[in-house]
C-alpha positions in Angstrom: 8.7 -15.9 -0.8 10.4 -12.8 -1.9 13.7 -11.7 -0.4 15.6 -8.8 -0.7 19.1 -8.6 1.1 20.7 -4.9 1.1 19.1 -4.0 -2.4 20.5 -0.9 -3.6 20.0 0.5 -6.9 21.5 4.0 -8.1 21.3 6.2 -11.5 24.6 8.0 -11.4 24.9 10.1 -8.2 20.8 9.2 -7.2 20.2 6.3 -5.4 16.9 5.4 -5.9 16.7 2.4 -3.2 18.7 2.3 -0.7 19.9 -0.7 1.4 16.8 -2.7 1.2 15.9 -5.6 2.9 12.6 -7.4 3.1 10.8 -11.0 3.4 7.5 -11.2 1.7 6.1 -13.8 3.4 3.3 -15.9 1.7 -0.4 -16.3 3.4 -1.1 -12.6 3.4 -1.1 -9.6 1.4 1.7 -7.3 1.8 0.9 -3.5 0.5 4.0 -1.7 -0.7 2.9 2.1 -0.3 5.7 4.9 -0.5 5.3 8.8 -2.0 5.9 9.4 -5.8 10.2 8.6 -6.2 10.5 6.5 -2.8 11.7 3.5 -5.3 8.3 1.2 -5.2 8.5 0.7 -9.4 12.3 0.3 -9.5 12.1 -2.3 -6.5 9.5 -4.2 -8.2 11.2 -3.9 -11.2 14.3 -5.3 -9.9 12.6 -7.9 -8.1 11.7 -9.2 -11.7 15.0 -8.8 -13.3 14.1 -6.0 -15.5 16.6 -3.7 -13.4 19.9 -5.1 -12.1 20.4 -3.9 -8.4 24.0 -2.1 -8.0 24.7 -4.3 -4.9 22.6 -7.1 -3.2 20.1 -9.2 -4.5 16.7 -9.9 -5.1 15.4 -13.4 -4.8 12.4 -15.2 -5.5 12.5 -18.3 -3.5 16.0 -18.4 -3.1 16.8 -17.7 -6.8 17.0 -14.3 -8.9 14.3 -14.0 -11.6 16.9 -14.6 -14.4 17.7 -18.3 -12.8 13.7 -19.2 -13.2 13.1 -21.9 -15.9 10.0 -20.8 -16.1 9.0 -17.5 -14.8 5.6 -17.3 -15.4 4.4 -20.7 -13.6 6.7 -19.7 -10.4 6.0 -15.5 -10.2 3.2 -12.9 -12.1 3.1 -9.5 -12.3 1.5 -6.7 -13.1 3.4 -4.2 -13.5 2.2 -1.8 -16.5 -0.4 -2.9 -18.1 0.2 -1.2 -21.7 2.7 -3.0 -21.7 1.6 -5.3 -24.9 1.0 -4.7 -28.7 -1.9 -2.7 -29.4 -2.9 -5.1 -32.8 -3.1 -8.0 -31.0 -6.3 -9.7 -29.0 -6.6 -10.1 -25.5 -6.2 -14.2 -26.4 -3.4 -14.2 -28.6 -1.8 -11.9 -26.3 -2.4 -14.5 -23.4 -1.8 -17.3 -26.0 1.9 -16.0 -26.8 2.8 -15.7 -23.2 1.6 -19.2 -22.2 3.6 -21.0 -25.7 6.7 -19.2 -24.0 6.4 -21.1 -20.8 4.4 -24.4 -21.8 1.4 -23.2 -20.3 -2.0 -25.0 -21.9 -4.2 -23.2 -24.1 -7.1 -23.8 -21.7 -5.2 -22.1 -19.0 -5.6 -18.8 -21.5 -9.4 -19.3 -21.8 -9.2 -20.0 -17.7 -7.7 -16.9 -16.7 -9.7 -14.3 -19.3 -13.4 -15.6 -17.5 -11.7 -15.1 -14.2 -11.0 -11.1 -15.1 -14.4 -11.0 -16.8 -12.7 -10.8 -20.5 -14.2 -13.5 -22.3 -16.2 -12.0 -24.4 -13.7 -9.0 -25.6 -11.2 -12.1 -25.6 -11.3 -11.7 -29.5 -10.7 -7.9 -29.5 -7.6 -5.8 -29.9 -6.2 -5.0 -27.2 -5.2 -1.3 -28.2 -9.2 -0.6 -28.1 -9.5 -1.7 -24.4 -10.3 1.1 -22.0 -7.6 1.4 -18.9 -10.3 -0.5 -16.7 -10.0 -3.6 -19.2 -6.4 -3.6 -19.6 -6.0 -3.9 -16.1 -7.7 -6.7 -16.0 -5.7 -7.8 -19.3 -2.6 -7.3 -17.3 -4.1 -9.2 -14.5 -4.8 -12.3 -16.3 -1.1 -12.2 -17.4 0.0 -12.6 -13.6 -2.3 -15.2 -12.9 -1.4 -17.1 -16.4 1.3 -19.8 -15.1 -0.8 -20.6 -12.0 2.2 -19.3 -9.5 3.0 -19.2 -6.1 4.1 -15.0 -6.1 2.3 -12.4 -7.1 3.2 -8.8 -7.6 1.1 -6.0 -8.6 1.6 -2.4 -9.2 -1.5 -0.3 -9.1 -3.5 -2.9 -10.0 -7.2 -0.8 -9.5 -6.2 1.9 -11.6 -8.7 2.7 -14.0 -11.7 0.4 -12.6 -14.9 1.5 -11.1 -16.3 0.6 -7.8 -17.6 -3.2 -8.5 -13.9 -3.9 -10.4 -12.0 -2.0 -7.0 -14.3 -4.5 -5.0 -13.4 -7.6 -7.1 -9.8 -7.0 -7.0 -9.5 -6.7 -3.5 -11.3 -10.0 -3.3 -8.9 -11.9 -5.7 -6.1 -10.7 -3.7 -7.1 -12.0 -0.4 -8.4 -15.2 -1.9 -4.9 -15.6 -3.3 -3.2 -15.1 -0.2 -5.5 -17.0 1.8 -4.4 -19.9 -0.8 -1.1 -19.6 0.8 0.1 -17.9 -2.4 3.0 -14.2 -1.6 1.2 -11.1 -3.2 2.9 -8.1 -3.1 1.0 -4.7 -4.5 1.6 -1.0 -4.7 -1.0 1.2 -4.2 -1.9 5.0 -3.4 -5.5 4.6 -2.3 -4.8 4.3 1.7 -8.4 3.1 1.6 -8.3 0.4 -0.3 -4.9 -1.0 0.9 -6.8 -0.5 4.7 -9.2 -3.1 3.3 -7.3 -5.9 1.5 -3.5 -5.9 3.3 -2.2 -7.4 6.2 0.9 -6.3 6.7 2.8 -3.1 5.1 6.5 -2.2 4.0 6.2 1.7 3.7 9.5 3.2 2.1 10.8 7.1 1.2 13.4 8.1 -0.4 14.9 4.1 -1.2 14.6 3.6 2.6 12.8 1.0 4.6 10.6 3.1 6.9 8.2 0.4 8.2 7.9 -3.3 7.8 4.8 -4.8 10.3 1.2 -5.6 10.3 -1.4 -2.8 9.2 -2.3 -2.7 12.9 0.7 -2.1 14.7 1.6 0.9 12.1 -1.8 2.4 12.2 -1.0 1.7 16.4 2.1 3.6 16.1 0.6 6.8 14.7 0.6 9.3 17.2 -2.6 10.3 16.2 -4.1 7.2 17.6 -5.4 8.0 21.2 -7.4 7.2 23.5 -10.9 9.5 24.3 -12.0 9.5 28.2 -15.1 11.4 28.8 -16.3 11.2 32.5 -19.0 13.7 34.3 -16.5 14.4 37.1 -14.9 17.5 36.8 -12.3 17.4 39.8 -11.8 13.7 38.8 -11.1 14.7 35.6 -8.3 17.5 37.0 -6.8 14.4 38.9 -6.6 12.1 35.9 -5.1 15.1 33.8 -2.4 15.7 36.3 -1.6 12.3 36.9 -1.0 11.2 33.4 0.6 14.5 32.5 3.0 13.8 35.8 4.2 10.7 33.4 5.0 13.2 30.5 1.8 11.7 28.4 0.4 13.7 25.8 -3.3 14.7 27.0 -5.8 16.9 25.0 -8.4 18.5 26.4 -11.7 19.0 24.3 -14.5 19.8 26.2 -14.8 20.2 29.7 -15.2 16.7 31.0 -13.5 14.9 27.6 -9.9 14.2 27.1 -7.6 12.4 24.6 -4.6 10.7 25.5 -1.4 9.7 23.4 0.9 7.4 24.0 -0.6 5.1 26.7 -3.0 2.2 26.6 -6.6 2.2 27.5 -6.3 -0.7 30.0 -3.4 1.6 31.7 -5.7 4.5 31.9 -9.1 2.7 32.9 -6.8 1.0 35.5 -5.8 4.8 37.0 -8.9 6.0 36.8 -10.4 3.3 39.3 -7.3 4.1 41.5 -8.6 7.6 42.0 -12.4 6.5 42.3 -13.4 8.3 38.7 -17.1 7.1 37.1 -16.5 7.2 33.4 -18.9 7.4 30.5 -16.4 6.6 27.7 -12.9 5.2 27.5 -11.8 3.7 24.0 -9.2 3.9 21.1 -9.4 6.4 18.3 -7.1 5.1 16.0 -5.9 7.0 13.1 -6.8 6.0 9.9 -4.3 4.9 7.4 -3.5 7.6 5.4 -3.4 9.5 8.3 -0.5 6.9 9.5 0.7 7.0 6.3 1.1 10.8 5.5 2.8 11.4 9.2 5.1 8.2 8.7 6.3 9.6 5.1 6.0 14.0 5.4 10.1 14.1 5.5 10.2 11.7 2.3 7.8 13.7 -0.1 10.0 14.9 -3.0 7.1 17.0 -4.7 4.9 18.3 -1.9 1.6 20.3 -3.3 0.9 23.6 -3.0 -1.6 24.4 -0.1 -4.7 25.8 -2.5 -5.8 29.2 -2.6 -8.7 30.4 -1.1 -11.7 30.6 -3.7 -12.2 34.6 -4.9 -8.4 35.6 -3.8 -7.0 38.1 -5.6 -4.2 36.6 -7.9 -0.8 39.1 -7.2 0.1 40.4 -10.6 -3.8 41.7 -10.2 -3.1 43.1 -6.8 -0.2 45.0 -8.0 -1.7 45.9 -11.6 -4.3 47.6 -9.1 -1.5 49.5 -6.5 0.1 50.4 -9.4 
C-alpha cells in the first residue's frame, strides 16, 4: 500500500502539493489524473524519495522509500523513461539494475520477453524509438517482482496494439493483488483500465472514489425520459421542477433530468399514470467528469481557436487604415 499523510511539498512561495493525503489500496488500479502543474510528477516523485516533502510523509507500506532494503523487489516505477544512458543496451541496462538489488539474471531476460524487447535486448538503448523505451522503462518497474507499482504516462509514444497491451498488464497486475498507481491524460484509456480515481488541481485532493461514483457525480449525468403523453409530460415537468430538480426539455415529449435517480423518477411517473417509452441514465463520460471537476484548477487554459478564413487583426487594420 501507498500512504500519504498531509504531504505538502513547496518551491519557495509555490506549493506545489498541498496537504495530501491518500491510501492506495492494492487489488485495483488507481488512475492519478490532474491538469498540467496540479502536482501528479512531484507527488510521485516524492512518493519515491527523489523529492523530500516539506511536511508529512510518504510511505510505502508503512516505511518511506529511503528505509527500503531493497527498493526494486518491494516498489517499480516508471517514471521517465529516458531516464538511462543512451550507450548502453536494453540488457545491461536491466542487468545493472538487478546486480544493485540481487535480482537474478534470468529475471532480466524474464521481464524484456514480457515488454516484447528480446530481440532489441542487445541494442542501445539511445536508438530506441519513444514507443520502445516505454516499454524499456516498463520492464524496469516490473524487474524486482514487487508488490507496488507506479507509473507515469506509461502509453506515451505506443500505437494502438502497445495502448491495448498496457492496459492489460495493468489490470492483470492488480488483479494479482499487486497497488498500481498511474498518471495519465487520455480520459479514454484511464475509463478502460482504472477502478478508482484520485483527481488533484492545484496540490489539492479534489476526488478520491471509484471511476463510477465520479463519473455519477458529474452533473452532466442525467437521466433521458421520453414518453408520448404530452400533458403527462407537463405534470412530470412540474412535479420534479416543484423539487428544485434540474429538467431539460429537448423535444416535445423528451426530457432530461439532473440530480435525481431513475428509480425515483420511474416511481413518480406511475404515480401520475404516465406510459413511457424510455427512461435511463446518460452518464457523462470521463473526460467530460474530468474537465467539469478540474475547470477552476487549469493553470494554462487554451485559446478557443479561430474560425478558419478569419481575418487576422493587424490585416483588418492594415486594411481601415
Amino acid at each position: 500500500m501507498i500512504t500519504l499523510r498531509a504531504v505538502t511539498k513547496q518551491y519557495g512561495t509555490a506549493v506545489a502539493v498541498d496537504g495530501l493525503n491518500l491510501d492506495i489500496a492494492p487489488g485495483k488500479v488507481t488512475g492519478f489524473l490532474g491538469p498540467n502543474g496540479a502536482g501528479k510528477s512531484t507527488t510521485m516523485r516524492m512518493i519515491m524519495g527523489l523529492d523530500n516533502p516539506t511536511s508529512g510523509e510518504a510511505l510505502i507500506n508503512g516505511k518511506p522509500y529511503a528505509a527500503l532494503r531493497h527498493p526494486l523487489r518491494e516498489v517499480g516505477a516508471l517514471l521517465d523513461a529516458k531516464a538511462l544512458h543512451p550507450g548502453r543496451s536494453a540488457h545491461s541496462h536491466l542487468l545493472a539494475m538487478a546486480r544493485s538489488n540481487g535480482i537474478s539474471r534470468k529475471r532480466v531476460d524474464e521481464v524484456l520477453e514480457i515488454v516484447g524487447l528480446e530481440k532489441v535486448a542487445k541494442k542501445r538503448s539511445g536508438s530506441f524509438s519513444l514507443g520502445m523505451g516505454q516499454r524499456l522503462g516498463i520492464a524496469s518497474a516490473l524487474l524486482g517482482d514487487p508488490e507496488i507499482l507506479l507509473f507515469d504516462e506509461p502509453v506515451n509514444g505506443l500505437d494502438p496494439d502497445g495502448v491495448r497491451w498496457v492496459r492489460e498488464l495493468m489490470r492483470s497486475l492488480a488483479e494479482e493483488g499487486r497497488t498500481v498507481f498511474v498518471s495519465s491524460h487520455l480520459m479514454s484509456e484511464m475509463q478502460l483500465t482504472a477502478d478508482h480515481l484520485v483527481v488533484i488541481g492545484r496540490g489539492k485532493l479534489l476526488a478520491d472514489d471509484t471511476i463510477d461514483r465520479v463519473i455519477a457525480r458529474s452533473s452532466l449525468t442525467a437521466v433521458r425520459v421520453r414518453t408520448p403523453d404530452g400533458d403527462g409530460m407537463d405534470n412530470l415537468v412540474g412535479r420534479l421542477e416543484a423539487q428544485s430538480t434540474q429538467v431539460q426539455r429537448h423535444e416535445e415529449h423528451e426530457i432530461l433530468v439532473s440530480g435525481v435517480s431513475v428509480e425515483t423518477i420511474g416511481d413518480l411517473a406511475y404515480q401520475l399514470g404516465i406510459r413511457l417509452h424510455e427512461l435511463r441514465v446518460v452518464e457523462a463520460s470521463l473526460e467530460e467528469a474530468y474537465m467539469e471537476m478540474t475547470a477552476n484548477s487549469i493553470e494554462y487554459k487554451s485559446p478557443k481557436p479561430a474560425a478558419v478564413g478569419a481575418v487576422p487583426l493587424q490585416e483588418q487594420q492594415e486594411v481601415e487604415a
